[in-house]
N, C-alpha and C positions, 0 to 999 in steps of 0.2 A: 637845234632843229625846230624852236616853237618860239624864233624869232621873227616878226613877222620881216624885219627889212631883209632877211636872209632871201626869202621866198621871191620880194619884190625886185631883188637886184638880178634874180635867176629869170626874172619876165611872167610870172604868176600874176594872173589876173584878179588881186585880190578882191573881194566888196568892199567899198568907200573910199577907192585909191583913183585915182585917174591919174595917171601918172602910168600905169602897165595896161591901159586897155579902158571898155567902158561894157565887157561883159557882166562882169562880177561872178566869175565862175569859184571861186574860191574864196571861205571864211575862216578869220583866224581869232582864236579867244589867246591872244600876243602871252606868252609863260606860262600857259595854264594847258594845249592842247595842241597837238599839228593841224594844221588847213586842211578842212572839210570839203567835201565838193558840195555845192549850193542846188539845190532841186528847184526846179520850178515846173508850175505849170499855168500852159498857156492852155487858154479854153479862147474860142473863136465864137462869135456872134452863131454862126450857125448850129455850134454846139449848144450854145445856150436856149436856142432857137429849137432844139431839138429834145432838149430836157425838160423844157416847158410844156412841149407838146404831146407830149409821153407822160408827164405829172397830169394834165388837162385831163388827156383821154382814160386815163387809171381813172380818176376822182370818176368820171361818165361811167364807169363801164362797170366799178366793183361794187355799189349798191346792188346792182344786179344779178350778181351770183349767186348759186343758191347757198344756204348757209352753212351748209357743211364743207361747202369749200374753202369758205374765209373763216372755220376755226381750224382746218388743216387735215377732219378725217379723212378717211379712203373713203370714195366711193364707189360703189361697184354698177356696175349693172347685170340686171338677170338675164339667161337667156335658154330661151328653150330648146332641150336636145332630144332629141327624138333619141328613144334603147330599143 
């Protein structure tokens, strides 16, 4: 079972095979492990586009706060109760 041509003859999509596909949904370390499934992630322009702009506006905005906020105490506020 941690033969990789066993996998390929069954139609597994290995990584670096074209021969079963040109996904690459599956990885095999050939006598040492069974076939992994392969993680990816796709990030899209917009996304990037959008971590940019949220890193940008953080850097603008956190000078700004008062200091007890950016070392993480509570702050409270007081308020007046009429007894």
């Amino acid at each position: 079972m941690k033969n990789l041509n066993t996998f390929i003859a069954a139609g597994w999509d290995i990584v670096g095979k074209s021969t079963n596909g040109s996904e690459d949904i599956w990885s095999i370390c050939e006598a040492t492990n069974y076939p992994r499934r392969v993680r990816r992630l796709t990030i899209t322009r917009t996304a990037i586009g959008l971590i940019a702009m949220a890193f940008q506006n953080a850097t603008l905005f956190l000078p700004h706060l008062p200091k007890d906020f950016l070392l993480g105490e509570a702050v409270t506020a007081s308020t007046d109760t009429m007894g």
